[in-house]
C-alpha positions as a Markdown table, in Angstrom:
| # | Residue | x | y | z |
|---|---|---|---|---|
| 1 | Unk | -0.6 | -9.0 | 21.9 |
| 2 | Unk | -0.4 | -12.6 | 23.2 |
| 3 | Unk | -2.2 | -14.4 | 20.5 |
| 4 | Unk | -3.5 | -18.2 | 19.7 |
| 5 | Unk | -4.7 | -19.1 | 16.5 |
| 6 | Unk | -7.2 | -21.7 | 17.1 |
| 7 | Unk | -6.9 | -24.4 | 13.9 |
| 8 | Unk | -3.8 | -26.2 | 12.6 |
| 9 | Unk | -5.2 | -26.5 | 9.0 |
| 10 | Unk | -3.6 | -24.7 | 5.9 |
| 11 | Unk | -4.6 | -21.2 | 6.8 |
| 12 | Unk | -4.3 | -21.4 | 10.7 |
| 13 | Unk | -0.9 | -23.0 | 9.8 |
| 14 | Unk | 0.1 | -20.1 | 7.4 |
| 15 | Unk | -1.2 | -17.0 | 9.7 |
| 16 | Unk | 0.8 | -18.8 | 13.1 |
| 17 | Unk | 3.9 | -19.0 | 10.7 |
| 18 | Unk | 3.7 | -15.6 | 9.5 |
| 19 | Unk | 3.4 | -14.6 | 12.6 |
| 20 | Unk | 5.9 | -16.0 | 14.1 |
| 21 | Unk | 8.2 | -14.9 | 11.7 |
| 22 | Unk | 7.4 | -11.5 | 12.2 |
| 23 | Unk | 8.5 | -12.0 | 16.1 |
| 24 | Unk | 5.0 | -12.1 | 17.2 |
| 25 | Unk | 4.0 | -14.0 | 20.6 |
| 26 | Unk | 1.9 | -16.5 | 19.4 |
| 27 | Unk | 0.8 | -20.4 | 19.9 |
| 28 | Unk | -0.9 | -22.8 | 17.9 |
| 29 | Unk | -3.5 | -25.4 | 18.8 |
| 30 | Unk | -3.4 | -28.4 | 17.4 |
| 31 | Unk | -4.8 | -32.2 | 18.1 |
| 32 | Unk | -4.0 | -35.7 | 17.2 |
| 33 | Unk | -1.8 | -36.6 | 14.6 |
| 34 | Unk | -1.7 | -32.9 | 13.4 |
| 35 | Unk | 0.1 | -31.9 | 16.7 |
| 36 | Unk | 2.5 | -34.9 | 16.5 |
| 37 | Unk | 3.7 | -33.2 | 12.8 |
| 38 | Unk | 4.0 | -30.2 | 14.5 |
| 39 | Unk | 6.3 | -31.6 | 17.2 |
| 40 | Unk | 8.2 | -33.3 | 14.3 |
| 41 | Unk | 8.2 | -31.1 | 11.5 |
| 42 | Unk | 7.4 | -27.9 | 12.9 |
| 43 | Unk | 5.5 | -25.2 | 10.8 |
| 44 | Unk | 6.4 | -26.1 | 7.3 |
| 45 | Unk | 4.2 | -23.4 | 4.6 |
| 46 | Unk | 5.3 | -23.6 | 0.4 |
| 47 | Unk | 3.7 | -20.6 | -1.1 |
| 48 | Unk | 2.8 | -21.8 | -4.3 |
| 49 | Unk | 2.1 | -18.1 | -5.9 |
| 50 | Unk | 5.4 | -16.3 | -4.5 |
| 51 | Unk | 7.9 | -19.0 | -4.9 |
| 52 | Unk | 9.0 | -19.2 | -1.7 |
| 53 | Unk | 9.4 | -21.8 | 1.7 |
| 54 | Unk | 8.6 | -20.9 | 5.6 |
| 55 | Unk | 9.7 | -23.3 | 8.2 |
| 56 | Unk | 9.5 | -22.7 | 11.7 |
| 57 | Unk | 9.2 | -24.1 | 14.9 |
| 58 | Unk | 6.2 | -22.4 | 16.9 |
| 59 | Unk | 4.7 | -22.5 | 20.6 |
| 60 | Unk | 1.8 | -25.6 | 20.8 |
| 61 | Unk | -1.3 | -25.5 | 22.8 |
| 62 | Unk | -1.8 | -29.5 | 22.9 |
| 63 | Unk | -6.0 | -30.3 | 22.1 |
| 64 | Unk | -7.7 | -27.8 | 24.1 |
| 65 | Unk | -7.6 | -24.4 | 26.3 |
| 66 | Unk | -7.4 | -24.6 | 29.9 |
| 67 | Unk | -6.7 | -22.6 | 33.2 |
| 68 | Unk | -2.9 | -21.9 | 32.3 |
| 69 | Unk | -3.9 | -19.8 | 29.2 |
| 70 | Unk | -4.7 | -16.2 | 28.7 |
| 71 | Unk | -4.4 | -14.7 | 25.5 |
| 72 | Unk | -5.5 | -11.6 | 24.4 |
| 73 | Unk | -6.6 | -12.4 | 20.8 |
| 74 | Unk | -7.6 | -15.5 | 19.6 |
| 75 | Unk | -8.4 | -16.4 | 15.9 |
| 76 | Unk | -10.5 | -19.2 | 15.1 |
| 77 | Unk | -9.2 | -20.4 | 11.3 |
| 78 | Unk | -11.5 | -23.5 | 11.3 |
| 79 | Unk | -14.7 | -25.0 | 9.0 |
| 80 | Unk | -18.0 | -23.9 | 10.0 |
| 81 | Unk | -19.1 | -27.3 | 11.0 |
| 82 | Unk | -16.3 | -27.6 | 13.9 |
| 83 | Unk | -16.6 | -24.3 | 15.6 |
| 84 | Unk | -19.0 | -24.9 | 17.7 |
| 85 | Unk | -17.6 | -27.6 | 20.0 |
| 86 | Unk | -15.1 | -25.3 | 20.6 |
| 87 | Unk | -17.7 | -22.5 | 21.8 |
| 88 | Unk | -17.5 | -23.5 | 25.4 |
| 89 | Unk | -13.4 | -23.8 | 26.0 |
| 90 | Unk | -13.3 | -20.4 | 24.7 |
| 91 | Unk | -16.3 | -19.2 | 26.7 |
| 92 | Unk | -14.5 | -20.7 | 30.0 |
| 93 | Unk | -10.6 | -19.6 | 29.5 |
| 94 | Unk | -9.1 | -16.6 | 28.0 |
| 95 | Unk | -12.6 | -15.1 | 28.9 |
| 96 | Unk | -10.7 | -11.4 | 28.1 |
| 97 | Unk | -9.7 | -12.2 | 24.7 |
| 98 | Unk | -11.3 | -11.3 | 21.3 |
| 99 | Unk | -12.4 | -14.2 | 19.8 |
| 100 | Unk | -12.0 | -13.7 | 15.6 |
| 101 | Unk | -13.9 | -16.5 | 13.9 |
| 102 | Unk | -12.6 | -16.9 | 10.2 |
| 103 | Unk | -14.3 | -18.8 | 7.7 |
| 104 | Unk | -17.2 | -19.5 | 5.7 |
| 105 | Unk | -20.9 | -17.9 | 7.6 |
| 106 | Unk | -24.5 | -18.0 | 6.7 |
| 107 | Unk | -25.6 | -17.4 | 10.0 |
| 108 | Unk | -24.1 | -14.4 | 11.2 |
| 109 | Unk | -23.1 | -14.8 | 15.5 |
| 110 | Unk | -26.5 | -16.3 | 15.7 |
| 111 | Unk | -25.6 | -19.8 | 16.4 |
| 112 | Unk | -22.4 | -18.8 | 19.2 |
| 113 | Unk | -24.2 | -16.0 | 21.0 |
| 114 | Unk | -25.8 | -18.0 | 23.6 |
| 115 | Unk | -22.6 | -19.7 | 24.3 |
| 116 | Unk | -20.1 | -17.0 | 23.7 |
| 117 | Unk | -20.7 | -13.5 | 25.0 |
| 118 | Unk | -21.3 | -11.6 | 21.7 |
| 119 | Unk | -19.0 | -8.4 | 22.3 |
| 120 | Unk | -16.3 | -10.6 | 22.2 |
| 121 | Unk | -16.9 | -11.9 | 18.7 |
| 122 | Unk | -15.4 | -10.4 | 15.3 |
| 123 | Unk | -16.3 | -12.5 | 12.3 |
| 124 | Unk | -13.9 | -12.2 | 9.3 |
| 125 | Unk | -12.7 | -14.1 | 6.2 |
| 126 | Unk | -9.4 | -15.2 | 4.9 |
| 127 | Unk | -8.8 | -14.6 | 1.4 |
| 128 | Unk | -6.1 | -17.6 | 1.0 |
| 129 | Unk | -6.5 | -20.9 | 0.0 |
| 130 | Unk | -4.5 | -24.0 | 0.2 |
| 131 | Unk | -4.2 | -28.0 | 0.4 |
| 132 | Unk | -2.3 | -30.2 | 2.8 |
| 133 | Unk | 0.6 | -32.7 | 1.6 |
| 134 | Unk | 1.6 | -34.9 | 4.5 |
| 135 | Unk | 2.9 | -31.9 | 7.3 |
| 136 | Unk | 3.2 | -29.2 | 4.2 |
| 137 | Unk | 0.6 | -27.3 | 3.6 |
| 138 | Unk | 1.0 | -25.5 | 0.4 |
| 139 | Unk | -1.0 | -22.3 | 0.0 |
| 140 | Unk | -2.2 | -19.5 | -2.4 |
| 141 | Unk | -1.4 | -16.6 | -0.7 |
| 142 | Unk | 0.0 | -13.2 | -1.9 |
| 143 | Unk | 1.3 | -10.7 | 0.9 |
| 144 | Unk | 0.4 | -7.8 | -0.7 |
| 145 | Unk | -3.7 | -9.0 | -2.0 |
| 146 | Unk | -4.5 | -11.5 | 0.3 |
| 147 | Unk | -6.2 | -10.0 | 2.7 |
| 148 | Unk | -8.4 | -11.0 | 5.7 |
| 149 | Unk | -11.9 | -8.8 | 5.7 |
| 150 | Unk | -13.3 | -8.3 | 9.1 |
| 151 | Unk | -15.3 | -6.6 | 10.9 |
| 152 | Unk | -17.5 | -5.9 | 14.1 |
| 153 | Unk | -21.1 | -6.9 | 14.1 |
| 154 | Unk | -22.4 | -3.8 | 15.4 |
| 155 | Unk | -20.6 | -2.3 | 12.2 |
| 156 | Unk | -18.7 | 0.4 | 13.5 |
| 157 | Unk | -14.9 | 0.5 | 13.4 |
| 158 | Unk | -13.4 | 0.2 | 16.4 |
| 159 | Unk | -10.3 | 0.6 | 18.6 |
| 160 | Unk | -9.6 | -3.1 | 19.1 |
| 161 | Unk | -10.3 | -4.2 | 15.4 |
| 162 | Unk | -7.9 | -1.2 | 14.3 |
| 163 | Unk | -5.6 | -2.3 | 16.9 |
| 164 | Unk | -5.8 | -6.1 | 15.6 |
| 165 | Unk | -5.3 | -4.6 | 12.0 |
| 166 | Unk | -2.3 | -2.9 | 12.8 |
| 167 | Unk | -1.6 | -6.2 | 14.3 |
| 168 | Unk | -2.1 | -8.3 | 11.5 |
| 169 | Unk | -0.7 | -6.0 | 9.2 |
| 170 | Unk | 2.7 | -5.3 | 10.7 |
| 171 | Unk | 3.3 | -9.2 | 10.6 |
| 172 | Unk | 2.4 | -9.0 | 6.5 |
| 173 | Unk | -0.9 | -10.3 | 6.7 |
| 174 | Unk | -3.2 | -7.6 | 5.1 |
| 175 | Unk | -6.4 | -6.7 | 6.5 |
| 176 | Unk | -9.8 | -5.4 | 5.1 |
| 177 | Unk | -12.2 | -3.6 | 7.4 |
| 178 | Unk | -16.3 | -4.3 | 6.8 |
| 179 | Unk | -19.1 | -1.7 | 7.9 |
| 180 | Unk | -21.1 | -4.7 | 7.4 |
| 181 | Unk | -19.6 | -8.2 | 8.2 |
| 182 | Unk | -22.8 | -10.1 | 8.1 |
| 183 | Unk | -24.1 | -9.0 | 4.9 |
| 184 | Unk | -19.9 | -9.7 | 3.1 |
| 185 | Unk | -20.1 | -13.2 | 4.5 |
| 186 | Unk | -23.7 | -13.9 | 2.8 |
| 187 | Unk | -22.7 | -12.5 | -0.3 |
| 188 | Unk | -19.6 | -14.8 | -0.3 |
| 189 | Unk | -21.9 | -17.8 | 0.2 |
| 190 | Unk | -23.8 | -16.5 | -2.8 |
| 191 | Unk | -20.6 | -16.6 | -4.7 |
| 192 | Unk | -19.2 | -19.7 | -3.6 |
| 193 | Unk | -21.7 | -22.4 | -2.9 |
| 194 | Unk | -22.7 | -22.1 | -6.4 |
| 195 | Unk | -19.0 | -22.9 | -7.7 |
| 196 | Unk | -19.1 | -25.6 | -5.1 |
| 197 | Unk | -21.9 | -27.6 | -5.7 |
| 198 | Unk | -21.2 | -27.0 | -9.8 |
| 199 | Unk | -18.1 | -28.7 | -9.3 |
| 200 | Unk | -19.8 | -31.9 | -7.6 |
| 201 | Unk | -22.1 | -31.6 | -10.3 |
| 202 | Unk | -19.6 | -31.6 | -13.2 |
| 203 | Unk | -17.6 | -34.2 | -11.4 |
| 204 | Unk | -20.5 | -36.5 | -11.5 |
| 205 | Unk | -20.6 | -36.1 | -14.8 |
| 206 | Unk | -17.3 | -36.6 | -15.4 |
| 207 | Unk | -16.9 | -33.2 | -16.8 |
| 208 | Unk | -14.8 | -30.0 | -15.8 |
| 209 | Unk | -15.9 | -26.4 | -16.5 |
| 210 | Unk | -13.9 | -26.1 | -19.4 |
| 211 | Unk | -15.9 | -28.5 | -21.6 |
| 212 | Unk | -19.5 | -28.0 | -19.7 |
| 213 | Unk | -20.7 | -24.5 | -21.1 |
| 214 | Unk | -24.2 | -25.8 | -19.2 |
| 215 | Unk | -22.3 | -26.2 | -16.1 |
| 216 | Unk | -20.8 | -22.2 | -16.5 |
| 217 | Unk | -24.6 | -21.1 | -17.5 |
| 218 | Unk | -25.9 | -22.2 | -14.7 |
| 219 | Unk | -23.2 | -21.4 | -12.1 |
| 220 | Unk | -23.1 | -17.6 | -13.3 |
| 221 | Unk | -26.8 | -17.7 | -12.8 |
| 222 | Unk | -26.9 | -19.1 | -9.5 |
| 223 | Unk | -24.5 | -16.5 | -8.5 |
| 224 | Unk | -26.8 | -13.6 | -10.0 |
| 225 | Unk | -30.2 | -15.4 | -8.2 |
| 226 | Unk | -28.3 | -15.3 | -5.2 |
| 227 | Unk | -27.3 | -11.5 | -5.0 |
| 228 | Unk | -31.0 | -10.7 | -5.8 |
| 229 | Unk | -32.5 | -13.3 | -3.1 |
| 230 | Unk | -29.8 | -11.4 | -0.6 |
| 231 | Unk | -31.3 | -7.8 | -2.2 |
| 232 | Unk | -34.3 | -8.9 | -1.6 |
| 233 | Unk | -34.0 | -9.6 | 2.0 |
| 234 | Unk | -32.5 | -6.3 | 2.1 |
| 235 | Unk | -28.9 | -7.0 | 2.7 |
| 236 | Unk | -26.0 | -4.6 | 0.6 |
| 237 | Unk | -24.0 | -6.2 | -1.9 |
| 238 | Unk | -20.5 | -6.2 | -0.3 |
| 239 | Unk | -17.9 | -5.7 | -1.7 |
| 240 | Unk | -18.8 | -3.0 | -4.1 |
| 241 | Unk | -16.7 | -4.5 | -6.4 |
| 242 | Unk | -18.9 | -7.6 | -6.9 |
| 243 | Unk | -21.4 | -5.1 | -7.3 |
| 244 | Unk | -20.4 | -3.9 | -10.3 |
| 245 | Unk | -18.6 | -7.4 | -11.6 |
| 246 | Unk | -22.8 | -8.5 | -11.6 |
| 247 | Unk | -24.0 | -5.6 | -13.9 |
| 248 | Unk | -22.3 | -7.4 | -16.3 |
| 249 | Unk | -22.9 | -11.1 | -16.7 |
| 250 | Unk | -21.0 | -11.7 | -19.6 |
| 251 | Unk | -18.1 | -10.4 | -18.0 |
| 252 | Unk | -19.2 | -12.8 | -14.8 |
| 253 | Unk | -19.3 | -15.8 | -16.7 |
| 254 | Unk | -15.7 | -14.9 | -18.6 |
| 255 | Unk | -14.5 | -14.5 | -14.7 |
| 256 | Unk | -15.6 | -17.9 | -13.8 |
| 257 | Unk | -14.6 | -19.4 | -16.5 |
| 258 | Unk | -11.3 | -18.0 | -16.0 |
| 259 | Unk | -11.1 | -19.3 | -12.2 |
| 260 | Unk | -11.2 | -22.6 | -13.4 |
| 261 | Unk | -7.7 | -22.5 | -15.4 |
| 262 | Unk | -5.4 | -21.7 | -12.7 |
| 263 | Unk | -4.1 | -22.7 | -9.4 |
| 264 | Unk | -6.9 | -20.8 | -7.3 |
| 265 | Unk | -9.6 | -23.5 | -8.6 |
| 266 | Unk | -7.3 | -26.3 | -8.2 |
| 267 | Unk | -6.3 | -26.0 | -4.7 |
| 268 | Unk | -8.6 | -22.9 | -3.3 |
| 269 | Unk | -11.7 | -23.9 | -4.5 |
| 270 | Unk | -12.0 | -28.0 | -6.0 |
| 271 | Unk | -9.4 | -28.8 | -2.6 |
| 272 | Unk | -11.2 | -27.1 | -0.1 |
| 273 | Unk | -14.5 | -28.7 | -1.5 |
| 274 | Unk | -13.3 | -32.2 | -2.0 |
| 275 | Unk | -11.9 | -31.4 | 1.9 |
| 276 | Unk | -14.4 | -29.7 | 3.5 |
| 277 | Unk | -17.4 | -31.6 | 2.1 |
| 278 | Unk | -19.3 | -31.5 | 5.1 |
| 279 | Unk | -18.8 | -27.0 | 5.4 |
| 280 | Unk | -19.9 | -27.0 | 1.5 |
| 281 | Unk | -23.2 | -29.1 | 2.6 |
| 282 | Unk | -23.6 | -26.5 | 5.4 |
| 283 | Unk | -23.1 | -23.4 | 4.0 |
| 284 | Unk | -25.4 | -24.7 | 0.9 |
| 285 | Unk | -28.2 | -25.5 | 3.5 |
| 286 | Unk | -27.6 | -22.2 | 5.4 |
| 287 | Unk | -28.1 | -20.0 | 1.5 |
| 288 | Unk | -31.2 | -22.6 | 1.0 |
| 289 | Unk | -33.1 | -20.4 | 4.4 |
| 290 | Unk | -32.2 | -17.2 | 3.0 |
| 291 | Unk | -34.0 | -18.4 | -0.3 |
| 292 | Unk | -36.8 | -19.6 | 1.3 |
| 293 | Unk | -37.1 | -15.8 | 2.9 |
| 294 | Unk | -36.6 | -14.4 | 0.0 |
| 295 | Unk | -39.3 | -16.8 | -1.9 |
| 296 | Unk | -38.3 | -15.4 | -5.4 |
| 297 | Unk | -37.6 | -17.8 | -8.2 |
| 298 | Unk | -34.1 | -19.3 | -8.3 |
| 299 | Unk | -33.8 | -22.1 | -10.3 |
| 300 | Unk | -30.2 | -22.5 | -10.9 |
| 301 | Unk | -29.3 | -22.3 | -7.2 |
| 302 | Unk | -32.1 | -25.4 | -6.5 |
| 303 | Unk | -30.9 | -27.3 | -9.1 |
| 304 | Unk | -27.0 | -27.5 | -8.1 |
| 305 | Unk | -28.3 | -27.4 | -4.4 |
| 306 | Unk | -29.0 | -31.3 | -5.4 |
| 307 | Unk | -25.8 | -31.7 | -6.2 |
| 308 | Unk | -24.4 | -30.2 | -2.4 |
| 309 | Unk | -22.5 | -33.1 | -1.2 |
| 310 | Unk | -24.2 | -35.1 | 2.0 |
């Protein structure tokens, strides 16, 4: 399975690497100054939870598709706010591939459809997290748990997205299935967006979670206004899991709480917000329309939505 992966970031860096070192046929795209590291350096990835160093050189796609490429899978590891200038470049070549778009998504296949043809689309999250350091990126990512969740939008489980599992999966990247993509991905907003924009709020403050017990309050409630704004509109709470964790809010706010002490808040969470300042503003704006829909009270999600970085 020729594959590109369409992002040079942390996580586009770390899947290309993996596979690569798995013997896979796969190229990376990557611009300006990025690329030039990559020329340099090659593919240098420090696991931070597993101990452990992956350097290796990989095939580069310089800025942009054109005529001389056909892959047969492409996955898009890129913010929300930069994948749709890329919309028409993969509309135009590879047109055969399946395009899997990674990342945060309020908005289902809603705003590509009309650019991309839909069927080709799979919409997925990565469960790693990372930072960059000059051309290292250093990640959070364990090969047994870190999985990718995926699936097709019409729900059902097909025989490309089980052949892109076994894929994925025989390189060491593990991979989660979802009957329900759409609904996953805006219960994931509900979860993070809160825990973003209470960061920017304690931070103005000059605080940090683990002397703000307002600050946990109110992002453990935002998170439960969220899941019932989302029941309201009549979308499943995904995973079941996350179902059960919100039975419970005690043991919610003990969970958050806890994020905030290790190296998942430091680099997964308070990095990729300070980073991708302009995806935290988006996917807070995309939650405020579903609350609007919903038209329930949610207090704690308005007031930290002041706080969503512009």
């Amino acid at each position: 399975m020729r594959t590109l992966v369409y992002g040079a970031g942390v996580l586009g860096s770390l899947y290309a690497a993996i596979l690569k070192k798995a013997g896979k046929d796969v190229s990376l795209l990557a611009r300006g100054k990025r690329l030039e590291e990559l020329k340099e350096h090659g593919l240098i990835i420090e696991n931070l939870l597993e101990k452990r160093l992956i350097s290796t050189k990989i095939d580069l796609v310089d800025s942009r598709l054109s005529d001389e490429h056909n892959f047969d899978l492409i996955l898009v590891v890129m913010q929300k706010t930069q994948v749709q200038s890329i919309l028409p470049d993969l509309s135009k070549y590879s047109k055969d591939a399946t395009v899997v778009i990674l990342g945060n998504n309020g908005t289902g296949i809603e705003e590509y459809k009309d650019i991309l043809n839909p069927n080709r689309i799979i919409l997925g999250f990565p469960s790693a997290g990372g930072k960059r350091e000059g051309h290292v990126m250093r990640v959070v990512f364990d090969s047994k748990k870190s999985s990718i969740t995926m699936g097709e939008m019409s729900g059902k489980v097909t025989d490309r997205i089980t052949k892109i599992q076994s894929f994925l999966e025989g390189a060491g990247i593990p991979v989660k299935l979802s009957k329900n993509i759409d609904a996953w991905l805006k219960v994931h907003i509900a979860l993070v967006s809160p825990l973003a924009n209470v960061y920017f709020y304690l931070k103005q403050q000059g605080k940090s979670m683990s002397d703000s017990p307002e600050g946990l309050e109110m992002a453990t409630n935002a998170i439960i206004e969220g899941v019932k704004v989302l029941k309201k509109l009549k979308y499943p709470i995904l995973p079941k899991k996350f179902r059960l964790m919100l039975l419970f809010p005690k043991k919610l706010k003990k969970i958050i709480g806890n994020l905030h002490k290790g190296k998942w808040y430091d680099i997964a969470l308070k990095g990729h917000a300070e980073y991708a300042r302009e995806e935290m503003r988006r996917i807070a704006d995309e939650f405020q329309n579903l609350v609007k829909q919903a038209n329930i009270p949610t207090p704690n999600i308005n007031k930290l939505y002041e706080y969503a970085p512009n």
